[in-house]
DRENDO-1510 file (C-alpha; in Angstrom, 1 decimal, always signed):
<recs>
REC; n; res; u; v; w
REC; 1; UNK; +61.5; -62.1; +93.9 .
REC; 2; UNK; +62.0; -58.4; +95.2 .
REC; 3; UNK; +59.9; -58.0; +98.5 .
REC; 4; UNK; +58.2; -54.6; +99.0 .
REC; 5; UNK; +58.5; -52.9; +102.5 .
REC; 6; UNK; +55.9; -50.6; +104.0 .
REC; 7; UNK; +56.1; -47.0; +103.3 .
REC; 8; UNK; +56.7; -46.8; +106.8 .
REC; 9; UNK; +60.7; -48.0; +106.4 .
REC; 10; UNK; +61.2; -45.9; +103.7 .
REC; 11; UNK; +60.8; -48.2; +100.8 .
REC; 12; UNK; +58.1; -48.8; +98.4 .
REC; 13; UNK; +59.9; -49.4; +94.9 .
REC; 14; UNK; +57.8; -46.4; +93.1 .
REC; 15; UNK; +59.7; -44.2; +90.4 .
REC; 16; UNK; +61.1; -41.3; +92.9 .
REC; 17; UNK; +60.6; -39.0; +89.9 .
REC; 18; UNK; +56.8; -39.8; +90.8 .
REC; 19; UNK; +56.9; -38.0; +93.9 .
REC; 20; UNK; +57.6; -34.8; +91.3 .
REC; 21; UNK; +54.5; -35.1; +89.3 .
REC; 22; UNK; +52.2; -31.8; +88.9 .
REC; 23; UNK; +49.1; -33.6; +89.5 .
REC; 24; UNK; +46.4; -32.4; +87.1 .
REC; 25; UNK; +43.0; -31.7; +89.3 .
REC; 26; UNK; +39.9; -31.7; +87.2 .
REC; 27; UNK; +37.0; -30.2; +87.5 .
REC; 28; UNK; +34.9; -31.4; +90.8 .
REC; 29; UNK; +32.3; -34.3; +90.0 .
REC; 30; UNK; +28.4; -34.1; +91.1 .
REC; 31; UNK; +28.7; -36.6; +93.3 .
REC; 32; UNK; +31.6; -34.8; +95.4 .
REC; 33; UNK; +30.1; -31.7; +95.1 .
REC; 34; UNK; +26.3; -33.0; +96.3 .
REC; 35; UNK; +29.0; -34.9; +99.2 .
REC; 36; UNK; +30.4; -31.3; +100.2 .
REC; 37; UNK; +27.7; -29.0; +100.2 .
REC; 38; UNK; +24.3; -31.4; +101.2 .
REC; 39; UNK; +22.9; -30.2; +97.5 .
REC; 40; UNK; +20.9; -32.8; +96.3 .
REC; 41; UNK; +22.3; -34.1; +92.6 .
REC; 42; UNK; +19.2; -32.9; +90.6 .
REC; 43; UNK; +19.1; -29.3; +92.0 .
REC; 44; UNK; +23.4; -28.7; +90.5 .
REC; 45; UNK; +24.1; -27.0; +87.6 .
REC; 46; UNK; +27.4; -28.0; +85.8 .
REC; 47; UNK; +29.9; -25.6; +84.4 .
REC; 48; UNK; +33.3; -26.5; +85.5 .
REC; 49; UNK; +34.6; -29.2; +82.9 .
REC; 50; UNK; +33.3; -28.0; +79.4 .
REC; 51; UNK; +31.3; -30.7; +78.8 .
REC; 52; UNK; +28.1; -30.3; +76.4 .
REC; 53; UNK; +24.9; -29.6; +77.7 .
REC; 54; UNK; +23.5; -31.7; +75.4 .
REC; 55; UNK; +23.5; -35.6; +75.9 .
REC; 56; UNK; +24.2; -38.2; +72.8 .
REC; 57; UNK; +21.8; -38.2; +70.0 .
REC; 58; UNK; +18.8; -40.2; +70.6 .
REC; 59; UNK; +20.8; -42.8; +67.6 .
REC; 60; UNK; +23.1; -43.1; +69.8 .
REC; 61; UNK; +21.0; -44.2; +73.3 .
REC; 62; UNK; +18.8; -46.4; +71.3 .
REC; 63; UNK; +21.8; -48.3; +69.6 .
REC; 64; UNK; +23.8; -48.8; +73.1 .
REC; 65; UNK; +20.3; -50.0; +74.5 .
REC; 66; UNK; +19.8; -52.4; +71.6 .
REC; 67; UNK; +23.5; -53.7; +71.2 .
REC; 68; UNK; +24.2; -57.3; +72.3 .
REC; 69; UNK; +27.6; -58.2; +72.0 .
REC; 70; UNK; +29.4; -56.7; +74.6 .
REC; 71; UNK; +30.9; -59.6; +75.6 .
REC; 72; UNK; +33.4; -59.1; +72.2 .
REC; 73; UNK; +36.3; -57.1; +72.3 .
REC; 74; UNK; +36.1; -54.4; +69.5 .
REC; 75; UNK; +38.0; -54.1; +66.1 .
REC; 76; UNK; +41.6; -53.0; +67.7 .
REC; 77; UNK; +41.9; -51.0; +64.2 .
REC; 78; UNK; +39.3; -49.2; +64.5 .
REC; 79; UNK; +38.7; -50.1; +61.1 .
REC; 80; UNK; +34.8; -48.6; +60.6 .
REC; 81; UNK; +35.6; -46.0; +62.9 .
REC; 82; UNK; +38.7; -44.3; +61.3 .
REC; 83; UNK; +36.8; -44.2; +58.1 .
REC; 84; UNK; +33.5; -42.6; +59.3 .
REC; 85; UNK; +36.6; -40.0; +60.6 .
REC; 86; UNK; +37.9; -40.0; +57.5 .
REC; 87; UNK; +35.0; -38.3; +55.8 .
REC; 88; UNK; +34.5; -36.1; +58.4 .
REC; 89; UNK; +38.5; -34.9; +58.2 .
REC; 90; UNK; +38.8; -34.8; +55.0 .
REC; 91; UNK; +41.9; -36.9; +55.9 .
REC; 92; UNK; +43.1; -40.4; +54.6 .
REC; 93; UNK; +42.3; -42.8; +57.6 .
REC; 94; UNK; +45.9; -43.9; +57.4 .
REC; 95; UNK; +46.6; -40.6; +59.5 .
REC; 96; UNK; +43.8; -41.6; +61.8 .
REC; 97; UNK; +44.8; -42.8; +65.3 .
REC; 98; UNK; +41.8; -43.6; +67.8 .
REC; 99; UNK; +42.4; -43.5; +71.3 .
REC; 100; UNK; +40.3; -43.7; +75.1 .
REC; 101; UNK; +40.0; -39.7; +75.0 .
REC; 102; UNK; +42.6; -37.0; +73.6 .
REC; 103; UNK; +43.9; -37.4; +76.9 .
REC; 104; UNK; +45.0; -40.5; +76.1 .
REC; 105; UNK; +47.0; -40.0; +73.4 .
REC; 106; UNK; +48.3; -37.0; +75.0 .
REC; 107; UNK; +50.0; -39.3; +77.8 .
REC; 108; UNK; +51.0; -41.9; +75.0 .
REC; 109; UNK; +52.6; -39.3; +72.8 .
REC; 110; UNK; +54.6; -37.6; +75.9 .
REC; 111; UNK; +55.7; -41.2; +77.0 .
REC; 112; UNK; +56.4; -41.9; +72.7 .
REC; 113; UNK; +59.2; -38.6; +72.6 .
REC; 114; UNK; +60.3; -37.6; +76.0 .
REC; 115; UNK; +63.0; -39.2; +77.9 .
REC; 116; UNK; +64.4; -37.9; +81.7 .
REC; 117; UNK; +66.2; -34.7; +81.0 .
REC; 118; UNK; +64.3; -33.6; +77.7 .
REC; 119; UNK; +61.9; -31.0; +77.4 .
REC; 120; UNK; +58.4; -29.6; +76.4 .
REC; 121; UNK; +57.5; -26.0; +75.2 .
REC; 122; UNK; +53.9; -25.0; +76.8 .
REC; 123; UNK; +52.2; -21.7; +76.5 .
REC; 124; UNK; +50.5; -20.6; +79.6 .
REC; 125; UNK; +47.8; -20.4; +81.1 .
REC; 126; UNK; +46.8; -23.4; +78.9 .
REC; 127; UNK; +45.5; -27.4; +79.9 .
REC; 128; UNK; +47.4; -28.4; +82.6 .
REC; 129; UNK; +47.7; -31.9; +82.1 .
REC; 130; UNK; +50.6; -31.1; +79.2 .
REC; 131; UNK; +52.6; -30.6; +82.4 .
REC; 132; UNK; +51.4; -33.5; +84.5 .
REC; 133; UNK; +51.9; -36.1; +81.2 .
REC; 134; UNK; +55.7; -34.3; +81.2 .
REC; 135; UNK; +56.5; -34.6; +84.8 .
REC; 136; UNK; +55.3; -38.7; +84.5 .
REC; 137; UNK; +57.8; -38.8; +81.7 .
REC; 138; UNK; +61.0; -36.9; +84.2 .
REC; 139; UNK; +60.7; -34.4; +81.5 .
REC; 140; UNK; +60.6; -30.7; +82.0 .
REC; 141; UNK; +58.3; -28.0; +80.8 .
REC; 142; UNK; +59.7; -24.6; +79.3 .
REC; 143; UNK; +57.1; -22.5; +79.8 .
REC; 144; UNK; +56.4; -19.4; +77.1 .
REC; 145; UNK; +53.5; -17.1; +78.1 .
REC; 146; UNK; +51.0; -15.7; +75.8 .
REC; 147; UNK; +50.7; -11.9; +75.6 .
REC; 148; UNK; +48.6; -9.6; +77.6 .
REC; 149; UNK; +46.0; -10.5; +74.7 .
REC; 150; UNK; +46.8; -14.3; +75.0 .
REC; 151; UNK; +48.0; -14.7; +71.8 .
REC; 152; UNK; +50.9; -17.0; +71.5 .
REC; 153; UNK; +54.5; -15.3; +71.3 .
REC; 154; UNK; +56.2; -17.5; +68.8 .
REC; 155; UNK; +59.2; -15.4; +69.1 .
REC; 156; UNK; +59.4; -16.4; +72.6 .
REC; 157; UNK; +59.1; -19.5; +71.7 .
REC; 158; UNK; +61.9; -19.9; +69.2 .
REC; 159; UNK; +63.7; -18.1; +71.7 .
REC; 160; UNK; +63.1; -21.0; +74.4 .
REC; 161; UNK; +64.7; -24.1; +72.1 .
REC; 162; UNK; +66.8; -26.0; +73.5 .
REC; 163; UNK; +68.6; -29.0; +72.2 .
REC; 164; UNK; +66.8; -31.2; +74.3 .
REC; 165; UNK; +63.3; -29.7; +73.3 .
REC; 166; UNK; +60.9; -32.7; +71.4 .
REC; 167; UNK; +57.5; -31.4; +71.6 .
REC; 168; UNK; +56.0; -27.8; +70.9 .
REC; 169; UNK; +52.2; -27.7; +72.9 .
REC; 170; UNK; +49.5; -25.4; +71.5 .
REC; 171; UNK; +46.2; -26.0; +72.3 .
REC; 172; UNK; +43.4; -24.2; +70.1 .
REC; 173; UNK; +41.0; -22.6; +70.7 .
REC; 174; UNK; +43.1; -22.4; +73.8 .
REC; 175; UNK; +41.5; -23.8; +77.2 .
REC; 176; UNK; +40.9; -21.5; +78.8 .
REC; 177; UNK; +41.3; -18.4; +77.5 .
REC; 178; UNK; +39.5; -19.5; +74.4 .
REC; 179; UNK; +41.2; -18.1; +71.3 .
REC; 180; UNK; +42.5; -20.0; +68.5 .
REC; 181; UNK; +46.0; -20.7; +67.4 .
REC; 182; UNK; +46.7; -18.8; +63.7 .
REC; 183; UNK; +47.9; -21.2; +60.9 .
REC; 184; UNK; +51.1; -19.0; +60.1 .
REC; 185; UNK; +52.2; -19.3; +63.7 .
REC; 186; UNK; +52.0; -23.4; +63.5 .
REC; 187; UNK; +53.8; -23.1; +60.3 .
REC; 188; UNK; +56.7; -21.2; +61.6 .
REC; 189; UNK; +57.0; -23.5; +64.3 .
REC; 190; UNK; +57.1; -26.3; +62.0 .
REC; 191; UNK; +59.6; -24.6; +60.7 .
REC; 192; UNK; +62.0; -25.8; +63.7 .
REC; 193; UNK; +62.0; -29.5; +63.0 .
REC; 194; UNK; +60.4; -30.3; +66.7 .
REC; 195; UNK; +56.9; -32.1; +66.5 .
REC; 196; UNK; +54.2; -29.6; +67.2 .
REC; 197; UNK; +50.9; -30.6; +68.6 .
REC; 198; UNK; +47.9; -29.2; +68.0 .
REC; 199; UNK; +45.4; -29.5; +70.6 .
REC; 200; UNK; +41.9; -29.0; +69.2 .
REC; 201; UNK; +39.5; -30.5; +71.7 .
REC; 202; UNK; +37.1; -27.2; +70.9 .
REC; 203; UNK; +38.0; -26.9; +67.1 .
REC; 204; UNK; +34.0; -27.3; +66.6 .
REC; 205; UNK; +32.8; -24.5; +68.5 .
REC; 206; UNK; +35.6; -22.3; +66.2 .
REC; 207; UNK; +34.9; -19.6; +64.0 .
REC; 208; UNK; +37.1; -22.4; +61.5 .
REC; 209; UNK; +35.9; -25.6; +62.4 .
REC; 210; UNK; +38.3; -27.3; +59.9 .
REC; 211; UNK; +41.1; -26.7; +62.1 .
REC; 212; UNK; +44.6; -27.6; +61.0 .
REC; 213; UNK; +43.6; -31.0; +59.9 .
REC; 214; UNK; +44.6; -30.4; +56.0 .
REC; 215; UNK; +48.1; -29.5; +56.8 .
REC; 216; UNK; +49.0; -33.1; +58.1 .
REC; 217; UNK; +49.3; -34.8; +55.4 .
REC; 218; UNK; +51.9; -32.2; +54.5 .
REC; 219; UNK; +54.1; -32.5; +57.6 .
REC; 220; UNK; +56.1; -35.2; +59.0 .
REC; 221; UNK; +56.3; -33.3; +62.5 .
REC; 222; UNK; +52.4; -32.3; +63.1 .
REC; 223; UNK; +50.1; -33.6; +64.9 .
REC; 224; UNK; +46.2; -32.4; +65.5 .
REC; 225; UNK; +44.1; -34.3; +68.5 .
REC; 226; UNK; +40.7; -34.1; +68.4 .
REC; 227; UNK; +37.9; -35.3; +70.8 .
REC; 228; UNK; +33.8; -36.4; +70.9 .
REC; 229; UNK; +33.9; -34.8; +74.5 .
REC; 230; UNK; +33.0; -31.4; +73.6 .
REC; 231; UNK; +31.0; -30.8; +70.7 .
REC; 232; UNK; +29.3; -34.0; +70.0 .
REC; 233; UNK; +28.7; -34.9; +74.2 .
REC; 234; UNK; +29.6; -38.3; +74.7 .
REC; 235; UNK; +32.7; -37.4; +77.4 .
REC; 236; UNK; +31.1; -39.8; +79.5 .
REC; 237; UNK; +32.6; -42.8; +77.2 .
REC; 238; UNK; +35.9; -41.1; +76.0 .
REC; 239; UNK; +36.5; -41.1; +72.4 .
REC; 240; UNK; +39.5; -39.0; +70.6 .
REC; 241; UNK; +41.7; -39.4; +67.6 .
REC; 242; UNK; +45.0; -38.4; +66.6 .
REC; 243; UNK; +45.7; -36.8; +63.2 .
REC; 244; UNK; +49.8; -37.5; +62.5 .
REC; 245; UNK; +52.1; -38.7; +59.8 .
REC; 246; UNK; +52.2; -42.3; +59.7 .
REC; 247; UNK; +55.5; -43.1; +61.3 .
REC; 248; UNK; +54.1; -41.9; +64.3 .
REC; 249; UNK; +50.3; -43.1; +64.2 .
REC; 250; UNK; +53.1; -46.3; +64.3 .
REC; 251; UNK; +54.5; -45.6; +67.2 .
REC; 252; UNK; +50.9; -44.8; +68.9 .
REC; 253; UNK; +49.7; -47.9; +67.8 .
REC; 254; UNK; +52.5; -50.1; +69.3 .
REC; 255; UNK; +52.6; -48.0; +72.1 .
REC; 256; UNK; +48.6; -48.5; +73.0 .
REC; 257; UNK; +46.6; -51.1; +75.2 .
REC; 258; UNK; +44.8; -53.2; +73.0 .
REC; 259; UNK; +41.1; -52.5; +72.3 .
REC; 260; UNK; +41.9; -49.2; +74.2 .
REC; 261; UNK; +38.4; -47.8; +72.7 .
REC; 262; UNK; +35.6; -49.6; +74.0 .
REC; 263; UNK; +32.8; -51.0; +71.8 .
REC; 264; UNK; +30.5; -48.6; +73.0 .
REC; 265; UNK; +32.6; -45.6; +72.1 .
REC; 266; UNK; +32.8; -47.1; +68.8 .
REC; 267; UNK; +29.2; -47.0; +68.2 .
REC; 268; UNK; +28.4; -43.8; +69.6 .
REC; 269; UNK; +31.1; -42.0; +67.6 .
REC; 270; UNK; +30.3; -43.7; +64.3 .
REC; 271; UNK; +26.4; -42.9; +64.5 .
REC; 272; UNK; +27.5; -39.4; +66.1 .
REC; 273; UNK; +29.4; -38.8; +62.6 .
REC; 274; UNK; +26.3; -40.5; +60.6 .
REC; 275; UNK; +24.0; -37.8; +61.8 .
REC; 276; UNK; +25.8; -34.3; +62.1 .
REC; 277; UNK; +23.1; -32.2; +61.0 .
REC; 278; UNK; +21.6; -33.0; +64.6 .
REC; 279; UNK; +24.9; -33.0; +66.4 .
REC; 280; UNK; +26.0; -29.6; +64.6 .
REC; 281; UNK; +22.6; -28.3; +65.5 .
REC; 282; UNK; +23.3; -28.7; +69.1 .
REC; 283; UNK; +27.1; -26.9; +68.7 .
REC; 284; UNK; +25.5; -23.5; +66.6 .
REC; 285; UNK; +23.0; -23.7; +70.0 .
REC; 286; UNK; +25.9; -23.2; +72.3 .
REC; 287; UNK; +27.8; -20.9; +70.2 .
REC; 288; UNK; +24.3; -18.7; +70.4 .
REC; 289; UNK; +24.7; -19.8; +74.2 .
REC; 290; UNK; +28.1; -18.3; +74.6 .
REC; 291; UNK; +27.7; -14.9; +73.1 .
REC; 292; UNK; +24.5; -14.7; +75.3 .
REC; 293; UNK; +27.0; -15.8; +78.4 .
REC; 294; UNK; +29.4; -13.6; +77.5 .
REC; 295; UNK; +26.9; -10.3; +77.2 .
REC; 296; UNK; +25.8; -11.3; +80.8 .
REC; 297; UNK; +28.5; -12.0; +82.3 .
REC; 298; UNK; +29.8; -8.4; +81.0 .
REC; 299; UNK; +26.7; -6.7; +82.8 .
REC; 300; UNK; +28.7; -7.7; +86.3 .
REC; 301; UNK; +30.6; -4.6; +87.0 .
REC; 302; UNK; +33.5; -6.9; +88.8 .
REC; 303; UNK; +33.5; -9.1; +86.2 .
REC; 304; UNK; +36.1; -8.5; +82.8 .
REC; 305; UNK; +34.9; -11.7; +80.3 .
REC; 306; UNK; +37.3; -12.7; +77.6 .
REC; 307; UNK; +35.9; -13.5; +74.2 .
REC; 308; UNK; +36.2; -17.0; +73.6 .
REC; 309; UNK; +35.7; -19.4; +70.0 .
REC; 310; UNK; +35.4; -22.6; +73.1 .
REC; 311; UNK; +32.4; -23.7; +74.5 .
REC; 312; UNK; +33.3; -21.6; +77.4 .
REC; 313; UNK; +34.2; -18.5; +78.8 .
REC; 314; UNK; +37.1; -17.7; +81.0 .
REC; 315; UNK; +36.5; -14.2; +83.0 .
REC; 316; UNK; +38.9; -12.2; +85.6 .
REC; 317; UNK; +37.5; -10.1; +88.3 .
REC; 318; UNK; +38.0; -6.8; +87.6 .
REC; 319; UNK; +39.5; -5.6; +90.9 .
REC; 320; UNK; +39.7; -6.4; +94.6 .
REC; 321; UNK; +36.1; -5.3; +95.0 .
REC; 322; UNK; +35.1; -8.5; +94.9 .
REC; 323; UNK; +36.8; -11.9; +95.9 .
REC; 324; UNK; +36.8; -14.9; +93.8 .
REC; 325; UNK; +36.2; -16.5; +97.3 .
REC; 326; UNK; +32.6; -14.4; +97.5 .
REC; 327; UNK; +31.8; -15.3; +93.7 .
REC; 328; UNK; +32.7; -19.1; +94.8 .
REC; 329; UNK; +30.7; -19.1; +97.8 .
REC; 330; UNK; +27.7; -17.3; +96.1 .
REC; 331; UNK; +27.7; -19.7; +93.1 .
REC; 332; UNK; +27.6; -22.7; +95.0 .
REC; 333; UNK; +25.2; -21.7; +97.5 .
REC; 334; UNK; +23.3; -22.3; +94.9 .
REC; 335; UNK; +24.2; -25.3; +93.4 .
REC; 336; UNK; +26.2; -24.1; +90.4 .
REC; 337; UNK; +30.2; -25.4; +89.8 .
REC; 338; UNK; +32.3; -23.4; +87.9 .
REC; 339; UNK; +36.0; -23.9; +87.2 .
REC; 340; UNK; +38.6; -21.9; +89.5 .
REC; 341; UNK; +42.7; -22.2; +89.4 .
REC; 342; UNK; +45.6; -22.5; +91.9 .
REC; 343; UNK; +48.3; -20.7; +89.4 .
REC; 344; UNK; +48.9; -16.8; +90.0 .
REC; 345; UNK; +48.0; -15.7; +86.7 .
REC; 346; UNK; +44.2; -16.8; +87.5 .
REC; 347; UNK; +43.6; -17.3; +90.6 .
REC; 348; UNK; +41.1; -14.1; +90.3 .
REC; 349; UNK; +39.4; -15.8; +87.4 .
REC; 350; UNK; +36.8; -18.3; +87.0 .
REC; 351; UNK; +35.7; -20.3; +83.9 .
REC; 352; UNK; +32.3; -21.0; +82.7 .
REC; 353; UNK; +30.8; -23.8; +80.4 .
REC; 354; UNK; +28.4; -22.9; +77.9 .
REC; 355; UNK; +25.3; -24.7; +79.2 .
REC; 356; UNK; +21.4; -24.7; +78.6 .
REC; 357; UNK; +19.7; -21.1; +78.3 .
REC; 358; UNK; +18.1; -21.7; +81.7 .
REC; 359; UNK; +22.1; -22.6; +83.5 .
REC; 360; UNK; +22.7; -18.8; +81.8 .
REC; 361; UNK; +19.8; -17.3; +83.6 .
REC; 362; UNK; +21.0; -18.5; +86.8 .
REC; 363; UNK; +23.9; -18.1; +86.8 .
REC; 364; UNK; +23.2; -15.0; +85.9 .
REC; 365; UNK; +20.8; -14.7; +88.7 .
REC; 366; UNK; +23.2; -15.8; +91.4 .
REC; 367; UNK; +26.2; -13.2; +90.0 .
REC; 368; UNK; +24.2; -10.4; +90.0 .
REC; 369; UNK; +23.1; -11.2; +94.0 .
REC; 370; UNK; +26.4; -10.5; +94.9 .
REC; 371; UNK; +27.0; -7.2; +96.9 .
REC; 372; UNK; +30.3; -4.7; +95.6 .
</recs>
């Protein structure tokens, strides 16, 4: 039996490539940020992780409240699951994978194709946690940034291939800039053999909600995630799906805990998908939301929004007028969290979440306190 020492003597038998991970930092919880600042919990206003305004249908609460069985595990298939998805996709439920949150089967399909030495194309600034789920894996990330426009550079990325290249990353709409990946651009990088992964956690919110979902069935290389975080609000009890060829919804599958969704996931996505006229009302709400957001947060003369098909909207400061620090400390003065970033490209940005009309107002109140 192999006895662990103390970290103390130098020993602790953890993975040294651990020590290398790019740890993803999500947006700050209400509890920690009621911890921080004194603010009680029911005066915040939360716009930092891009979560809907709007809790589950009221199907939803009232079935969770009434359900008894808990104490069984849920169908590991996902049998009823992946064919309420199925109708919604438009896409056989043999390319259905369900997982604990896209986030999930972003870690499972990084630990599925990458090996120590091989690599990952990414397209900055983009989700971060592409690079965290590499660095886990001793893999590295080639990094391709967008234009000035954010658009993706696909001839910079055929550029970047290497040999040891598996994935190609593209998330759209792209968090956080917000714009959307263009079909031609996926097909050309289909083109190069390497799996491409389309990241659609905001697809709903898109001025083409169908997303790339019809082009699976077509590919053996392509696969589209999806989430129930975003547009139909139940990120509290993390529900995603993969859409991918079948050899590698095999490989997810074999790779995956068992009954990784739990049963109350599975309730609240199948009744969510029973009942999208509701659901979809609440997503055109935030899309009216986020071009009011947008026009306000334009009337700040040190502010430079960039139009966005998310439910959010990511904005530089215009100059050195003003310092993110000053927008920071204003904003949560008052209660409000927005999203900020470490790397250089934004670290004079901030990113807002589409919220309630009243969040808009103020916010809006609070930005247009501060002094140039």
């Amino acid at each position: 039996m192999m006895s662990f020492s103390s970290p103390s003597l130098g020993y602790t038998g953890v993975r040294p490539e651990l020590d290398c991970i790019v740890e993803y930092i999500p947006g700050e919880s209400l509890e920690a940020f009621s911890g921080r600042t004194g603010i009680p919990l029911h005066q915040l206003v939360k716009l930092n992780s891009n979560e809907s305004p709007y809790p589950p249908i009221p199907e939803v609460l009232k079935a969770l409240s009434n359900y008894t069985n808990y104490n069984i595990y849920p169908d590991t298939n996902s049998v009823a699951l992946r064919s309420a998805l199925s109708s919604y996709t438009e896409i056989d439920s043999k390319f259905i994978v369900v997982g604990h949150g896209s986030s999930e089967l972003i870690f499972l399909l990084w630990h599925i194709f990458l090996s120590a030495g091989d690599t990952i194309i990414c397209c900055p600034p983009t989700f971060s946690f592409y690079t965290t789920s590499a660095s886990f894996c001793n893999a590295s990330v080639l990094e391709v940034p967008r234009t000035t426009t954010y658009e993706l550079d696909t001839e910079g990325i055929l550029a970047a291939l290497r040999p040891s290249t598996k994935l190609i990353v593209l998330c759209s709409p792209n968090n956080p800039t917000g714009n959307p990946v263009h079909e031609k651009d996926v097909l050309t990088l289909l083109e190069t053999g390497r799996i491409v992964i389309v990241d659609e956690a905001y697809v709903e919110f898109s001025d083409h909600p169908q997303g790339m979902a019809r082009l699976v069935p077509m590919y053996q290389n392509l696969v589209v995630l999806r989430t129930f975080s975003k547009w139909a609000g139940l990120a509290g009890l993390r529900i995603g799906y993969a859409l991918c060829p079948e050899w590698i919804a095999q490989y997810i599958r074999r790779a995956q805990n068992p009954f990784e969704v739990n049963m109350a996931g599975h309730i609240a996505a199948i009744l969510t998908l029973k009942n999208l006229d509701y659901i979809q009302n609440n997503v055109r709400c935030i899309i009216n939301e986020r071009d009011r957001l947008f026009s306000l947060l334009a009337q700040q003369p040190y502010l430079i929004p960039i139009p966005s098909q998310g439910n959010f909207i990511l904005a530089h400061l215009r100059d050195q007028t003003v310092k993110i620090e000053k927008v920071r400390a204003t904003v949560e003065s008052l209660g409000i969290l927005l999203r900020y970033f470490q790397s250089p490209s934004l670290q004079n940005s901030l990113r807002v979440t589409v919220g309630l009309p009243q969040h808009t107002e103020k916010l809006a109140e609070a930005l247009a306190s501060i002094e140039i």
